[in-house]
C-alpha positions in Angstrom: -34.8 54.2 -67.0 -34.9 54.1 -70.7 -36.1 50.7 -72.5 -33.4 49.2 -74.6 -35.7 48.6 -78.1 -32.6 46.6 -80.1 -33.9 44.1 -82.3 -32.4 40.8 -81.6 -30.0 39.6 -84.2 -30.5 36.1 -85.3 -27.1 34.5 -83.9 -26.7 37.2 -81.2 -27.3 37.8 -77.7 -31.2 39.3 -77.3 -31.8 42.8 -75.9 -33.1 40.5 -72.8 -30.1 39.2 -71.7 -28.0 42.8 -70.8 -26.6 41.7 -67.9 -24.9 44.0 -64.8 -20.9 45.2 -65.4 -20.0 42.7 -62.7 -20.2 40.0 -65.2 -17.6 41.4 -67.7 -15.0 42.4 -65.0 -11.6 41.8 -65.9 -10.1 38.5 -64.8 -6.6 37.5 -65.9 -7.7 33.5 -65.4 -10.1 34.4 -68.2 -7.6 36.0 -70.3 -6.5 33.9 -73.5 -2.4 32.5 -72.3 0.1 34.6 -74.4 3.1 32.6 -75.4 6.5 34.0 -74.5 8.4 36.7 -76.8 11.3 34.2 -76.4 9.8 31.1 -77.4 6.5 32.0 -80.4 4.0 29.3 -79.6 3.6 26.6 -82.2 0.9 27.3 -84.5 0.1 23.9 -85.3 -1.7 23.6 -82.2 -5.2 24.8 -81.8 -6.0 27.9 -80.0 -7.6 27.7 -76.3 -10.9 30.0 -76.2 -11.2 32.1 -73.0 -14.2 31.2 -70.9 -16.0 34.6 -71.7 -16.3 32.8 -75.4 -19.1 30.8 -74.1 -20.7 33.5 -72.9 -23.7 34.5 -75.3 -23.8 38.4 -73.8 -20.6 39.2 -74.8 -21.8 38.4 -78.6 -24.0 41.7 -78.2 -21.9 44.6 -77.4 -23.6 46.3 -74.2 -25.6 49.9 -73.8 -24.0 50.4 -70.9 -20.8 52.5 -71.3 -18.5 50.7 -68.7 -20.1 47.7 -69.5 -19.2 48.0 -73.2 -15.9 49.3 -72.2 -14.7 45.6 -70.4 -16.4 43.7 -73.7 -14.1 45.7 -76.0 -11.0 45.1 -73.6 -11.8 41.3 -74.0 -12.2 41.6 -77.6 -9.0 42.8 -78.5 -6.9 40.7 -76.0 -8.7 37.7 -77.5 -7.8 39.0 -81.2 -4.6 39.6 -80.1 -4.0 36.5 -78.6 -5.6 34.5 -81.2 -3.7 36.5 -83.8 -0.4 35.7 -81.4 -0.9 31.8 -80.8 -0.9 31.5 -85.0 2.0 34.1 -85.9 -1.0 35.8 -87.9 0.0 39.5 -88.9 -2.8 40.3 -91.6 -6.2 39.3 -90.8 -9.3 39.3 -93.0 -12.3 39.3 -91.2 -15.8 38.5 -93.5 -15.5 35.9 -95.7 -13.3 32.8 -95.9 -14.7 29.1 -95.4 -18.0 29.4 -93.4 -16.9 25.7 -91.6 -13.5 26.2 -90.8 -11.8 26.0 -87.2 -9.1 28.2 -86.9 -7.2 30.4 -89.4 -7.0 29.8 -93.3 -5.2 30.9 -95.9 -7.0 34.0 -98.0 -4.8 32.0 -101.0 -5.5 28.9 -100.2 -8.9 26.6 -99.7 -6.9 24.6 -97.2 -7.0 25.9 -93.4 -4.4 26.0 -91.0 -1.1 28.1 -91.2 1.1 28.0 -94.1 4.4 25.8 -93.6 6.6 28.3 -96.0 6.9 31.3 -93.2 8.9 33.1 -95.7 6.1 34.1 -97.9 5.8 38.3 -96.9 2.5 39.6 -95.8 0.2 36.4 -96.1 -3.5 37.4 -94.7 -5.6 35.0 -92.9 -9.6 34.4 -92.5 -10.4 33.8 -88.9 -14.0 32.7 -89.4 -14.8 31.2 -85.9 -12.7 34.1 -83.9 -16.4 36.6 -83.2 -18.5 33.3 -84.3 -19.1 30.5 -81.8 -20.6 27.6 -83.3 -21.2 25.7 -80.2 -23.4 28.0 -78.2 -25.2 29.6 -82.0 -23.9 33.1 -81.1 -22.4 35.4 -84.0 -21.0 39.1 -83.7 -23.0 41.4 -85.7 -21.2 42.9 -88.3 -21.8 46.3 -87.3 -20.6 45.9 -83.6 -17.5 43.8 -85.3 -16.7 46.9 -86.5 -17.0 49.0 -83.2 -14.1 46.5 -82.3 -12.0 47.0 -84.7 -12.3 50.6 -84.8 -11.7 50.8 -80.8 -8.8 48.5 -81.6 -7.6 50.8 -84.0 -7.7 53.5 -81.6 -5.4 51.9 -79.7 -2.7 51.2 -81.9 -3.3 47.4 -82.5 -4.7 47.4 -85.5 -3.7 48.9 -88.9 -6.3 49.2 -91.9 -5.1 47.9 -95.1 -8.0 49.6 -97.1 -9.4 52.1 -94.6 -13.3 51.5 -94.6 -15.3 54.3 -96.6 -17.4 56.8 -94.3 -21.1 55.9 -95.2 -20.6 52.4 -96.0 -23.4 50.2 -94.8 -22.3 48.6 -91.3 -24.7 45.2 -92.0 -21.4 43.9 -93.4 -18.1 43.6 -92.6 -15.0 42.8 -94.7 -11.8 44.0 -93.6 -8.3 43.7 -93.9 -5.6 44.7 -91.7 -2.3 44.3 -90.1 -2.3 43.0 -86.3 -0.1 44.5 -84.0 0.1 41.8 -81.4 3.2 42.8 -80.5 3.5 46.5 -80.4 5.7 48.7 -83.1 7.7 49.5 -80.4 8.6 45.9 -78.8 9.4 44.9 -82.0 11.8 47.3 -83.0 13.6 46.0 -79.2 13.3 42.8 -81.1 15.4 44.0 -84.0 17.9 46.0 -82.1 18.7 42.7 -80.1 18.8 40.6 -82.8 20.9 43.5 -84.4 23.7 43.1 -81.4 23.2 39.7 -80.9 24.3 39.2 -84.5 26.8 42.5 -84.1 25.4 43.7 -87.2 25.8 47.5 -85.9 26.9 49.7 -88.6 26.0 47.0 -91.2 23.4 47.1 -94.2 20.8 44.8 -94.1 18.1 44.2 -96.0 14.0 43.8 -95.1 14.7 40.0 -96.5 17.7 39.3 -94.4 15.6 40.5 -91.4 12.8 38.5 -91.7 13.4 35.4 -94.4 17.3 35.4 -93.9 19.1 31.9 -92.8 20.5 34.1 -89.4 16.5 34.7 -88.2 15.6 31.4 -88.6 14.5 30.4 -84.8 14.2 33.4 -83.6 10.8 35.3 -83.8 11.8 38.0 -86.7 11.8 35.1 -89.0 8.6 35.2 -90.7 7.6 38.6 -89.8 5.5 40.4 -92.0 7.1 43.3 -94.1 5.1 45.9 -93.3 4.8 45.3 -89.2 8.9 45.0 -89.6 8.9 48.8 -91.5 6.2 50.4 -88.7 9.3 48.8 -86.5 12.2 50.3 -88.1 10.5 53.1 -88.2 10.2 53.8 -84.0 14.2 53.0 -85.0 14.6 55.6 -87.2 13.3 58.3 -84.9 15.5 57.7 -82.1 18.4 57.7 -84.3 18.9 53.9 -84.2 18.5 53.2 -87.5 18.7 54.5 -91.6 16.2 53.0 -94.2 16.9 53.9 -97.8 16.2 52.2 -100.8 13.6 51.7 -103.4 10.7 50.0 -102.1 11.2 46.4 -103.5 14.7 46.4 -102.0 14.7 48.6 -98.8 17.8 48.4 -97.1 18.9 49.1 -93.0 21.5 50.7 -91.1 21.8 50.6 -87.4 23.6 52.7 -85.4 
């Protein structure tokens, strides 16, 4: 059997510790708790860790493939549900306020989520989502980036500046959209709030749809701009739905 020879990165699980698939098998008790569509979760809370957090191996993605298969499966569902549990669609990970706990504001040196959910397409450092203070363990930046790019793979993730090929991978600052809820389940979202409302065969604008007085309380108020268009656009193509419009004032039919 071949030697693994990693280096041990300072933060990081050590070459040492590469423990057998067993211990990453999927467990929905481990799982982070996903809030109802119906009822978002309120973000003012703070956000339950799953055990496998405090687990220093899964800090250091594994050699083995199946292994590192489960690690990124638990990755993603915990960005997801992270990204969920705070109504956070753009994420910024690198960067931000080395001591924060939980989410804060890119425009802001206050953390926690903004009060004025109207404001479109408002990113978010996570600094302590692949950083565990308690137990001293730290994702590498380069293996941050496996995640991300396996999560991007699978449709949950959208690059807002796609990285360049060649760029060095002991760093990682990127910014991109979360897709915690899939393009598709929230266009269902919109077409219900579209009958509930009987807006069929109405205009509507992207504002009306996400900042408008009729959202408020349900869980299109808020949403970012560009998640709601990747939406309308699983609309479009099954004939639900017309956008037209210049690009500050898009407008909506439904059909």
């Amino acid at each position: 059997m071949a030697q693994d020879t990693r280096l041990p990165v300072p933060g990081t699980a050590s070459p040492s510790q590469i423990i057998p698939d067993a211990s990453f098998a999927s467990s929905s008790s481990s799982l982070p708790q996903q809030p109802s569509a119906a009822s978002p979760s309120d973000s003012s809370s703070s956000f339950t860790f799953p055990q496998y957090y405090s687990f220093p191996p899964m800090f250091t993605l594994q050699p083995n493939l199946n292994t590192r298969r489960a690690q990124l499966d638990k990755w993603s569902a915990l960005v997801l549900a992270y990204c969920r549990h705070y109504r956070i669609f753009r994420l910024i990970v690198g960067g931000g306020p080395p001591d924060a706990t939980g989410p804060a504001r890119v425009d802001s040196s206050m953390s926690g989520i903004a009060d004025d959910d109207d404001m479109p397409s408002v990113a978010y450092y996570a600094p302590d989502l692949f950083r565990n203070r308690n137990i001293d363990r730290a994702m590498p930046p380069s293996e941050i980036r496996q995640v991300l790019d396996d999560m991007k793979r699978q449709g949950r993730i959208e690059f807002v500046d796609q990285p360049q090929k060649g760029a060095a991978t002991d760093s990682v600052s990127s910014s991109f959209y979360v897709f915690w809820k899939t393009p598709e389940e929230w266009a269902a979202a919109v077409e219900a709030f579209v009958d509930d409302t009987a807006q069929r065969g109405s205009v509507l604008t992207l504002y009306e749809l996400t900042a408008g007085d009729a959202t408020r309380g349900s869980e299109l108020h808020g949403l970012d701009p560009v998640v709601l268009q990747r939406a309308l656009a699983v609309l479009v193509k099954r004939g639900k739905a017309q956008v037209f419009g210049q690009e500050e004032s898009l407008g909506v039919k439904f059909f």
